[in-house]
Backbone and ligand atoms as CSV (ligand in chain L), in Angstrom:
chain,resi,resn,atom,element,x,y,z
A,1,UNK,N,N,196.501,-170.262,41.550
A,1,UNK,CA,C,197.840,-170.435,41.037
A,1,UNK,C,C,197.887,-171.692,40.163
A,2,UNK,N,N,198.519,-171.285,38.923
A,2,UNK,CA,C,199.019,-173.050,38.335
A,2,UNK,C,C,200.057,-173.765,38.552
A,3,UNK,N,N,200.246,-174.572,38.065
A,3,UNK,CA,C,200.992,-175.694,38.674
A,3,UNK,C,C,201.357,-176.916,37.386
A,4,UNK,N,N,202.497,-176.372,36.706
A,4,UNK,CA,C,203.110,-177.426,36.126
A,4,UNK,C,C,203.089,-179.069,36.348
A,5,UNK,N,N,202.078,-180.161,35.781
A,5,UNK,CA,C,202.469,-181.217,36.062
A,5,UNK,C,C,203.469,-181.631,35.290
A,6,UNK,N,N,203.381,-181.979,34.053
A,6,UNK,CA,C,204.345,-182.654,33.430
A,6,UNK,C,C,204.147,-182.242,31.776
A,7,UNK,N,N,204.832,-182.358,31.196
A,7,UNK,CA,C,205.028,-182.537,29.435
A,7,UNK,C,C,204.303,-183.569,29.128
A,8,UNK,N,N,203.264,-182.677,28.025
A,8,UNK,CA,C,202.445,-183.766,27.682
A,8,UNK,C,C,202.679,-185.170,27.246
A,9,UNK,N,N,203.948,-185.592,26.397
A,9,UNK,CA,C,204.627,-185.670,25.919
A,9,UNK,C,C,204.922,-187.509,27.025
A,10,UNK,N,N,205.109,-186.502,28.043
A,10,UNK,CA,C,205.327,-187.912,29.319
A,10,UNK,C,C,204.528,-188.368,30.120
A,11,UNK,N,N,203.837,-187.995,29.575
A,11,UNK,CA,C,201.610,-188.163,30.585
A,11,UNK,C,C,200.887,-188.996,29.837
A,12,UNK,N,N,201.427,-190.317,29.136
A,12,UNK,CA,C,200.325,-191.161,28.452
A,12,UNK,C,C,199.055,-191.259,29.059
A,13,UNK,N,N,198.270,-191.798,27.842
A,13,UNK,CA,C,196.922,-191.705,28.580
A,13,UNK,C,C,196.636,-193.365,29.658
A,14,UNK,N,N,195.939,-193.058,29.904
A,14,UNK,CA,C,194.964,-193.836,30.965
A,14,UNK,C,C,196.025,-194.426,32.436
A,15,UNK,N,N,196.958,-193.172,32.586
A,15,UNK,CA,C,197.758,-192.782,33.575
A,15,UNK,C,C,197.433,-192.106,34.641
A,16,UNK,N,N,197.848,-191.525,35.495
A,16,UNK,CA,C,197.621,-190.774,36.705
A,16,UNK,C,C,199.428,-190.109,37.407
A,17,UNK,N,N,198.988,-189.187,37.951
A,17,UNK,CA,C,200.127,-188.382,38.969
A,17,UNK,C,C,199.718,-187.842,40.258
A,18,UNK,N,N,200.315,-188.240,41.356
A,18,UNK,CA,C,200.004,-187.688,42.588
A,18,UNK,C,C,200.623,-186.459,42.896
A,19,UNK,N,N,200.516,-185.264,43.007
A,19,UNK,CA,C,201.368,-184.144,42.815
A,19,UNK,C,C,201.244,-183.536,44.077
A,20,UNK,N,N,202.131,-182.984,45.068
A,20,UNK,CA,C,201.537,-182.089,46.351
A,20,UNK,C,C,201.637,-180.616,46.245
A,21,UNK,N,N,200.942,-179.857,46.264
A,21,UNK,CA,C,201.070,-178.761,45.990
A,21,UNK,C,C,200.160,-177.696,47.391
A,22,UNK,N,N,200.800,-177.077,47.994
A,22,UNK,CA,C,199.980,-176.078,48.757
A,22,UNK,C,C,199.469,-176.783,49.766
A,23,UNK,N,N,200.356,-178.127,50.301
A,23,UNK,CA,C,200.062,-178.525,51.517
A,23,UNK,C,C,198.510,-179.708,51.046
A,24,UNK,N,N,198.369,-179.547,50.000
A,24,UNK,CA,C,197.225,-180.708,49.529
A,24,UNK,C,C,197.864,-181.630,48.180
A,25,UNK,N,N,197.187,-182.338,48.646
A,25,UNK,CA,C,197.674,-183.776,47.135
A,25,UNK,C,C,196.117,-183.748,46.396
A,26,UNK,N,N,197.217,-184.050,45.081
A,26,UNK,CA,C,196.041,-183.753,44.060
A,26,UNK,C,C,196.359,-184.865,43.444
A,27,UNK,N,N,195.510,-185.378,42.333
A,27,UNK,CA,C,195.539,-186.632,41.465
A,27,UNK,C,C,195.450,-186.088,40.288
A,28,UNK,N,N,196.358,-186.261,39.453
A,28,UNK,CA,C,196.200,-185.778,38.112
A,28,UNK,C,C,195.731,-186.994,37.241
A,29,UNK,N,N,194.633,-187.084,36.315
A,29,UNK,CA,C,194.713,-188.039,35.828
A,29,UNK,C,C,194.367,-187.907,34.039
A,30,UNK,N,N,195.101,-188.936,33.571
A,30,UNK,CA,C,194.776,-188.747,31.898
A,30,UNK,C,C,193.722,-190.042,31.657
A,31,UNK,N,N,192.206,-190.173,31.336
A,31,UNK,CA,C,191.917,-190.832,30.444
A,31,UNK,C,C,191.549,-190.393,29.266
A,32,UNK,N,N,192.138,-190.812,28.696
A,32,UNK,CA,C,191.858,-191.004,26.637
A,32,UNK,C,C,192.889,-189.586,26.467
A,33,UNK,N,N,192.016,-188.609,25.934
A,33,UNK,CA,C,192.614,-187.690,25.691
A,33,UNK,C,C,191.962,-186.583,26.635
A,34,UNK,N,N,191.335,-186.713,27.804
A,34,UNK,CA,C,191.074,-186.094,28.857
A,34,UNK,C,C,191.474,-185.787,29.941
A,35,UNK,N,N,191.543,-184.628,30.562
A,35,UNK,CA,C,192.258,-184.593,31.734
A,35,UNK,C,C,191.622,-184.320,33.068
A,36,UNK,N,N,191.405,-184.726,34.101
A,36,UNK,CA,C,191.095,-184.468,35.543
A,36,UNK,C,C,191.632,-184.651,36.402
A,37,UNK,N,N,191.656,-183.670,37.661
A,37,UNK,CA,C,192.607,-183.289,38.679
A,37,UNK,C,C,191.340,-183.414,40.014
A,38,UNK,N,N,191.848,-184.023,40.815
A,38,UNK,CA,C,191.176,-184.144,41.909
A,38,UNK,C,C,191.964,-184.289,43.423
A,39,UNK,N,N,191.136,-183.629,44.827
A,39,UNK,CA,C,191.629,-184.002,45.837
A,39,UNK,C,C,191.926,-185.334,46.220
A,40,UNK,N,N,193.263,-185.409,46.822
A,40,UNK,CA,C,193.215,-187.023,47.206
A,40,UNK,C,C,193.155,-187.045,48.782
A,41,UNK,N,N,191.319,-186.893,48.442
A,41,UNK,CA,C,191.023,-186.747,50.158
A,41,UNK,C,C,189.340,-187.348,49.850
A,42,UNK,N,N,189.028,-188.157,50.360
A,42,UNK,CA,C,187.346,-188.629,50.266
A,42,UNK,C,C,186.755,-187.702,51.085
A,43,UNK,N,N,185.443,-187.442,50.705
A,43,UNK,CA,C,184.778,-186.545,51.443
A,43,UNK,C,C,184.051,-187.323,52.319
A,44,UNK,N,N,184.285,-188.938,52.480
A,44,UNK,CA,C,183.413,-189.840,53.326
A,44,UNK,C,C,183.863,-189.997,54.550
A,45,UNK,N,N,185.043,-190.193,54.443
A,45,UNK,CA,C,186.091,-190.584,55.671
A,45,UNK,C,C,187.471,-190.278,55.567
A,46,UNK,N,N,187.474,-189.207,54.539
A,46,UNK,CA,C,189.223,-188.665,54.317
A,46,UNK,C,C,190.144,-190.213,54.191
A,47,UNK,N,N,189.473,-191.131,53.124
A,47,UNK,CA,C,190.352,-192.310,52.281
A,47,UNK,C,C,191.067,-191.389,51.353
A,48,UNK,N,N,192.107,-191.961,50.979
A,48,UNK,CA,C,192.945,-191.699,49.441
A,48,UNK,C,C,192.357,-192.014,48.378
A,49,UNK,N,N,191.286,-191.368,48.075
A,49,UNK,CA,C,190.517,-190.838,47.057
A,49,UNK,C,C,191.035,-191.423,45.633
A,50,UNK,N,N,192.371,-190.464,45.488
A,50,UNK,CA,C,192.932,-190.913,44.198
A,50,UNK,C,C,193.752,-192.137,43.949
A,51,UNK,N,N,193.611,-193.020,44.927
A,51,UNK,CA,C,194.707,-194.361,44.650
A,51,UNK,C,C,193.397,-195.523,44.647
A,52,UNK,N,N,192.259,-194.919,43.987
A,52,UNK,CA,C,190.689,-195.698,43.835
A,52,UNK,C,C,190.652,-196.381,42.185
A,53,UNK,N,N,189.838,-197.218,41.958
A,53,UNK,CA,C,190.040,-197.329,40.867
A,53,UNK,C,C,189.015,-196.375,39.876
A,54,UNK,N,N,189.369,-196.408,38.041
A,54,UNK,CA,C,187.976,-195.824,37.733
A,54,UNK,C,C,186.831,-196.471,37.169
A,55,UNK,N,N,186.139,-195.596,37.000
A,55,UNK,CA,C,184.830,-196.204,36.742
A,55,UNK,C,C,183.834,-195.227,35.629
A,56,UNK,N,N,182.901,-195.905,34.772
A,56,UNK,CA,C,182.554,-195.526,33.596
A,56,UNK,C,C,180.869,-195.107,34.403
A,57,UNK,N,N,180.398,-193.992,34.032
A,57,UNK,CA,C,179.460,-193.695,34.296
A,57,UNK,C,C,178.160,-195.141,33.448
A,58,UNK,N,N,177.123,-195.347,33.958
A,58,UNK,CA,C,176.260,-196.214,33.181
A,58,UNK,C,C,174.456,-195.770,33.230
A,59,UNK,N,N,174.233,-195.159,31.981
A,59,UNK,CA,C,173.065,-195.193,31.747
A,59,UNK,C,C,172.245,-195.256,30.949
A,60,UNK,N,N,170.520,-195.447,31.493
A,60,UNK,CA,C,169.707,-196.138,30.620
A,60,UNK,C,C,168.905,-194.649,29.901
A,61,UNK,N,N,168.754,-194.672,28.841
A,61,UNK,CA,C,167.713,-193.706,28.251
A,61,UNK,C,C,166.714,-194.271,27.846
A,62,UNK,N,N,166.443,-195.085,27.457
A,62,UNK,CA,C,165.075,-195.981,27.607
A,62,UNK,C,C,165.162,-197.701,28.113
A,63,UNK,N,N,163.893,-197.921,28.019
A,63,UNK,CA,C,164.089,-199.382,28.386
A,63,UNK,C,C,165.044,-199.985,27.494
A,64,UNK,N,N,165.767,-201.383,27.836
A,64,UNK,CA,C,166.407,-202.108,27.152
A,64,UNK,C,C,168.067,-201.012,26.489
A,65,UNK,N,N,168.061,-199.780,26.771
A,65,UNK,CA,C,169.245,-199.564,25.925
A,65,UNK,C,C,170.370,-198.541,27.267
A,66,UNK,N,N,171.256,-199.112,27.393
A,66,UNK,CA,C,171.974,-198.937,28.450
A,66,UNK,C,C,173.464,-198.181,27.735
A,67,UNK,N,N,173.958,-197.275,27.581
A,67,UNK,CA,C,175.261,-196.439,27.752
A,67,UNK,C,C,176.420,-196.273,28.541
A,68,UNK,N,N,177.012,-196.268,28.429
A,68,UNK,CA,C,178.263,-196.732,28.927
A,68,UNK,C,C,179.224,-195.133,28.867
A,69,UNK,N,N,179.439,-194.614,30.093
A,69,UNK,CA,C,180.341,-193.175,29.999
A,69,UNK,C,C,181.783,-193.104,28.916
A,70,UNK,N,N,182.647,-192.426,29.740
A,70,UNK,CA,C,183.795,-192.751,29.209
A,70,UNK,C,C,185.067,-192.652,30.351
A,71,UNK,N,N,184.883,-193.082,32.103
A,71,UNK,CA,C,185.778,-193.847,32.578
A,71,UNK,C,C,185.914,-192.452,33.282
A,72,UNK,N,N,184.534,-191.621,33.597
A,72,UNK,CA,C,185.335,-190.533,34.556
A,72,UNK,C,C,185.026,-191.006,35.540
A,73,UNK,N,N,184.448,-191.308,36.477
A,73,UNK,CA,C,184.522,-191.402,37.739
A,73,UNK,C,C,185.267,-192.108,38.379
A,74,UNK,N,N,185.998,-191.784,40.080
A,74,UNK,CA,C,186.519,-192.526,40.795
A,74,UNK,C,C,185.827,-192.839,41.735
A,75,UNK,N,N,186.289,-194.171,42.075
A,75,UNK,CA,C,185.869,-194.772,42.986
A,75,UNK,C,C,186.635,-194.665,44.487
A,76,UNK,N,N,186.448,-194.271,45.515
A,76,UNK,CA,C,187.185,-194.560,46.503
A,76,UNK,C,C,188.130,-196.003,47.281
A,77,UNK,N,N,189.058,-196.316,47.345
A,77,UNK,CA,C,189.503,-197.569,47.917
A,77,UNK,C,C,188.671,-198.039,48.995
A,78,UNK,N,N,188.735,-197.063,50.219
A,78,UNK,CA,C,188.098,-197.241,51.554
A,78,UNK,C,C,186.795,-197.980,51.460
A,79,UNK,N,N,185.739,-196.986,51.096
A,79,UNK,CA,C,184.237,-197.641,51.294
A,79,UNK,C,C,183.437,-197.662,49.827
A,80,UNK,N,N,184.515,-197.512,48.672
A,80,UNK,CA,C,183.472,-197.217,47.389
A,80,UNK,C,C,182.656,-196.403,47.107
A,81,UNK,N,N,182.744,-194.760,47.730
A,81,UNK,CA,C,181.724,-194.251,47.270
A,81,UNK,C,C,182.259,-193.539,46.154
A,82,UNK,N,N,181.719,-192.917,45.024
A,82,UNK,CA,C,181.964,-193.041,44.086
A,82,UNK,C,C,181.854,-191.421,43.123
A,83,UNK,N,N,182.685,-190.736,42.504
A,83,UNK,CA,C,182.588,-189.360,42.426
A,83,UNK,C,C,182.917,-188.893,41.226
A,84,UNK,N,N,182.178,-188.141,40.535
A,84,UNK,CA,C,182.670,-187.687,38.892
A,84,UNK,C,C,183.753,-187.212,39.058
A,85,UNK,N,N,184.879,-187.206,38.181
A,85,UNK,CA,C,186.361,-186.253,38.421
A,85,UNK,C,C,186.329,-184.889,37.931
A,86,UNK,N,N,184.945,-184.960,37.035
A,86,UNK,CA,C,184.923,-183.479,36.164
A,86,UNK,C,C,184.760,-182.336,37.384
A,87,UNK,N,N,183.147,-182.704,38.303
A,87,UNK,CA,C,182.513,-181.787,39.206
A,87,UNK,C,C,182.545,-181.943,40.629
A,88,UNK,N,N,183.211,-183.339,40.481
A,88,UNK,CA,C,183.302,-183.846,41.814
A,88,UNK,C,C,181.697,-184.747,42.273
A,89,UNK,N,N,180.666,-184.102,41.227
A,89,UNK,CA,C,179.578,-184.595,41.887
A,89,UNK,C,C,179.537,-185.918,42.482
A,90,UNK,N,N,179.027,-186.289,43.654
A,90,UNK,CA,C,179.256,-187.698,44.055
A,90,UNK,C,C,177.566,-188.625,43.468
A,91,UNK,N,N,177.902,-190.193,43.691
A,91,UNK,CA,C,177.059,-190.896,42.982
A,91,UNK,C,C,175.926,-190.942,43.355
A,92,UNK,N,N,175.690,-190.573,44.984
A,92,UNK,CA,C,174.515,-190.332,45.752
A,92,UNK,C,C,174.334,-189.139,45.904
A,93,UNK,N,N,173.120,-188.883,45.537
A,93,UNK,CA,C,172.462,-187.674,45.913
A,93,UNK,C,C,172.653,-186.950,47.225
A,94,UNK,N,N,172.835,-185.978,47.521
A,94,UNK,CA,C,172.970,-185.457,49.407
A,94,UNK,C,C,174.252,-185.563,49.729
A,95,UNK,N,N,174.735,-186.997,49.020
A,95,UNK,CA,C,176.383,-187.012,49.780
A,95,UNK,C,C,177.249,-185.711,49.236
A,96,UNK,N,N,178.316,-185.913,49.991
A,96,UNK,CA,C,179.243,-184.223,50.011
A,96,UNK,C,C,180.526,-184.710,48.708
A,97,UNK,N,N,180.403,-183.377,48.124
A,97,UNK,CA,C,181.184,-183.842,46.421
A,97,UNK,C,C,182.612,-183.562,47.250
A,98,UNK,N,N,183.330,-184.022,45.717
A,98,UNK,CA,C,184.613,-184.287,45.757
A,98,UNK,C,C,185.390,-182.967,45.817
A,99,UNK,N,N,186.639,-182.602,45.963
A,99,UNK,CA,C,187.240,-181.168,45.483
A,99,UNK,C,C,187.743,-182.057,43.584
A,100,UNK,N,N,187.256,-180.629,43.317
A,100,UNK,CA,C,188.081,-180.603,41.794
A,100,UNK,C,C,188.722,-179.429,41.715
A,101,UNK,N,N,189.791,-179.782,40.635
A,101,UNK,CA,C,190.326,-178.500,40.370
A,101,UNK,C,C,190.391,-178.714,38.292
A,102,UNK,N,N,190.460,-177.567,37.810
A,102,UNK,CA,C,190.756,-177.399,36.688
A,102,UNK,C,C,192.104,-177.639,36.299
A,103,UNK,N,N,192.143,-178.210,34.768
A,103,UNK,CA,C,193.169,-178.811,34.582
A,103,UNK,C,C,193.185,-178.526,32.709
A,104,UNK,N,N,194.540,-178.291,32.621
A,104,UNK,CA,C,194.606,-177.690,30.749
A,104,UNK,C,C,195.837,-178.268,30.641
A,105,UNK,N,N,195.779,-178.658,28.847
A,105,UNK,CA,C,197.226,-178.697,27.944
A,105,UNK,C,C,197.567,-177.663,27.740
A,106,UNK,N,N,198.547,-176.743,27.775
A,106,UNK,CA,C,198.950,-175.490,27.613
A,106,UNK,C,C,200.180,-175.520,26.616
A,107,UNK,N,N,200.599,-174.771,25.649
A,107,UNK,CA,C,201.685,-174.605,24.846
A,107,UNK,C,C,202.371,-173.493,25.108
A,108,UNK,N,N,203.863,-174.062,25.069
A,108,UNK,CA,C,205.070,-173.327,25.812
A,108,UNK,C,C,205.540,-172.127,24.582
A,109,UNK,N,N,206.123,-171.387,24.743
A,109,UNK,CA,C,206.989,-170.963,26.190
A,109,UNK,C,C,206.193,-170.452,27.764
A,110,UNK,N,N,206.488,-171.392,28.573
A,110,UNK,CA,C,205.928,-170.753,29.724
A,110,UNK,C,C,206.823,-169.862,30.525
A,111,UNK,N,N,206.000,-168.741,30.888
A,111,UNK,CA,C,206.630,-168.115,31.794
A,111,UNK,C,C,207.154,-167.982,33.127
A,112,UNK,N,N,207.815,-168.325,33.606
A,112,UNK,CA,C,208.190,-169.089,35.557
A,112,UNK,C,C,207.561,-168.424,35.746
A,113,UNK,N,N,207.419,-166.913,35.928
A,113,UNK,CA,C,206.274,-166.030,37.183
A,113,UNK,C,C,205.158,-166.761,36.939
A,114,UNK,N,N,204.726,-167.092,36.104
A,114,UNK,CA,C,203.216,-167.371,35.777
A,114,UNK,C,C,202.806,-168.805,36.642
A,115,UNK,N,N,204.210,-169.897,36.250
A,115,UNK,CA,C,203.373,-171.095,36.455
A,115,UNK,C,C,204.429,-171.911,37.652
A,116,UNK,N,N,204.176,-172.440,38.627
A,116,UNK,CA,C,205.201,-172.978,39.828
A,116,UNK,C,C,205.658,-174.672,39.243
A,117,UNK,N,N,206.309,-174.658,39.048
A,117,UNK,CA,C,206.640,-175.961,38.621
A,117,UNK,C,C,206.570,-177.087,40.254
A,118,UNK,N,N,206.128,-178.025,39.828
A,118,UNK,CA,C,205.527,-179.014,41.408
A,118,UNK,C,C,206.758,-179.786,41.716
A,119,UNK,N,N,207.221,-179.801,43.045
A,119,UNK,CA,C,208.031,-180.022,43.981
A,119,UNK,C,C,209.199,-179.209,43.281
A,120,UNK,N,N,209.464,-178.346,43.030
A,120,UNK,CA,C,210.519,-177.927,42.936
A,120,UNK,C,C,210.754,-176.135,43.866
A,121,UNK,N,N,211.515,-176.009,44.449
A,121,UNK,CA,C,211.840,-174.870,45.812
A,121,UNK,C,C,212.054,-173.432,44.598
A,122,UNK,N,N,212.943,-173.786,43.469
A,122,UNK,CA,C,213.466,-172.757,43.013
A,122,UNK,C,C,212.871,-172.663,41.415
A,123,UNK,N,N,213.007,-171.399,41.031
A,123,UNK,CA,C,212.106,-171.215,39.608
A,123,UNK,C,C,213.231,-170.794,38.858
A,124,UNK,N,N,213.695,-171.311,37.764
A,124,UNK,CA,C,214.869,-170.821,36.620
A,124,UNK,C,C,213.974,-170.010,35.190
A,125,UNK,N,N,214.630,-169.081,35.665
A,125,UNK,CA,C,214.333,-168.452,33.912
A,125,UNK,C,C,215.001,-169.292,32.678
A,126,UNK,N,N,213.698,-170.112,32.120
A,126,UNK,CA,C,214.301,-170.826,31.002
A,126,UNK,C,C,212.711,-171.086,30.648
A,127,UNK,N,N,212.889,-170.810,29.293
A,127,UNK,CA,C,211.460,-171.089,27.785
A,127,UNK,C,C,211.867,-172.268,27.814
A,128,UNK,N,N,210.482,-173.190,27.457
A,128,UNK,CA,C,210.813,-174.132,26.631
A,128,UNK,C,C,209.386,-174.660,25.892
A,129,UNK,N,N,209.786,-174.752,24.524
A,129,UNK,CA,C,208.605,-174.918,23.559
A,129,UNK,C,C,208.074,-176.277,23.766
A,130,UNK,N,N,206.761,-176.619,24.078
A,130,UNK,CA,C,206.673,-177.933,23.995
A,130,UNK,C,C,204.822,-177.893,24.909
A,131,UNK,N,N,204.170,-178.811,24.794
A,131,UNK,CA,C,202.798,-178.696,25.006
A,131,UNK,C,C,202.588,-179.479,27.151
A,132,UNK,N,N,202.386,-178.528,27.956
A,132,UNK,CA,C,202.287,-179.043,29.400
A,132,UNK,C,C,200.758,-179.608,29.798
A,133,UNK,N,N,200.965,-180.604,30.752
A,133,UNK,CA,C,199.749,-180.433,31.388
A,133,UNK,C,C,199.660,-179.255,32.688
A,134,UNK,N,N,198.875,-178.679,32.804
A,134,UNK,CA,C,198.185,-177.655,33.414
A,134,UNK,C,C,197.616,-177.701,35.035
A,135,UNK,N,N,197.649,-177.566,35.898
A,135,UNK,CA,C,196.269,-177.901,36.751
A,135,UNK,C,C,196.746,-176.188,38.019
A,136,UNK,N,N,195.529,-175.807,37.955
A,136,UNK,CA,C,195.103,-174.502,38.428
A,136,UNK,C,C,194.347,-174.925,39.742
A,137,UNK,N,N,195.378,-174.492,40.952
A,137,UNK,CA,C,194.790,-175.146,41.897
A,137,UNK,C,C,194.611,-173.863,43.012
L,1,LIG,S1,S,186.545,-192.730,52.929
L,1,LIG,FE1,FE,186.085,-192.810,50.824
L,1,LIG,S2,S,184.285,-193.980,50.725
L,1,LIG,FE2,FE,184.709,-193.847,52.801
């Protein structure tokens, strides 16, 4: 099912949204012009995952020349372990990945059957043109 976060419009970047949906909290987050949605549940010790800070992937392709990601991964508050937002993959090998979910800009008119708008009980038939964030959970 999807799940209306917000108008793109009101989602600047290098922001975040805690959204509950289906009895789970999710982290919506914008860096740059990217989007990732993640459980806000650690797979280490069930910490709040998404209230972690982020962190830039870092690597070397040869000696002396070191790369710098572009700010996907989170870090956990609790114990720091540390998890891509794309795949969830975590930073250690063996350890248990993150939940992800997929996440899109979508252009309106949306259809209520189609998409549940988050915390809201009741669905109104009403279009409205304008570009959403997405997350398919
Ligand atoms: S609970 Fe997240 S690192 Fe331990």
């Amino acid at each position: 099912m999807r799940f209306v976060v917000a108008r793109l419009a009101d989602f600047p970047a290098e922001t975040r949204r805690l959204i509950r949906v289906g009895g789970r909290e999710i982290g919506v987050f914008r860096v740059g012009d990217r989007f990732y949605a993640v459980r806000n549940r650690c797979p280490h010790q069930g910490g709040p995952l998404c209230e972690g800070n982020l962190a830039s992937r870092v690597a070397s392709t040869s000696l002396g020349r070191v790369e710098l990601g572009d700010g996907s991964r989170i870090v956990c508050p609790w114990h720091g372990w540390q998890y891509d937002m794309e795949t969830g993959e975590p930073h250690a090998p063996g350890d248990p990945a993150a939940r992800t979910y997929g996440v899109a800009v979508e252009r309106g008119p949306l259809s209520p059957a189609e998409l549940e708008p988050v915390g809201h009980a009741e669905i109104f038939d009403v279009t409205v043109e304008d570009e959403f964030v997405v997350v398919d959970a």
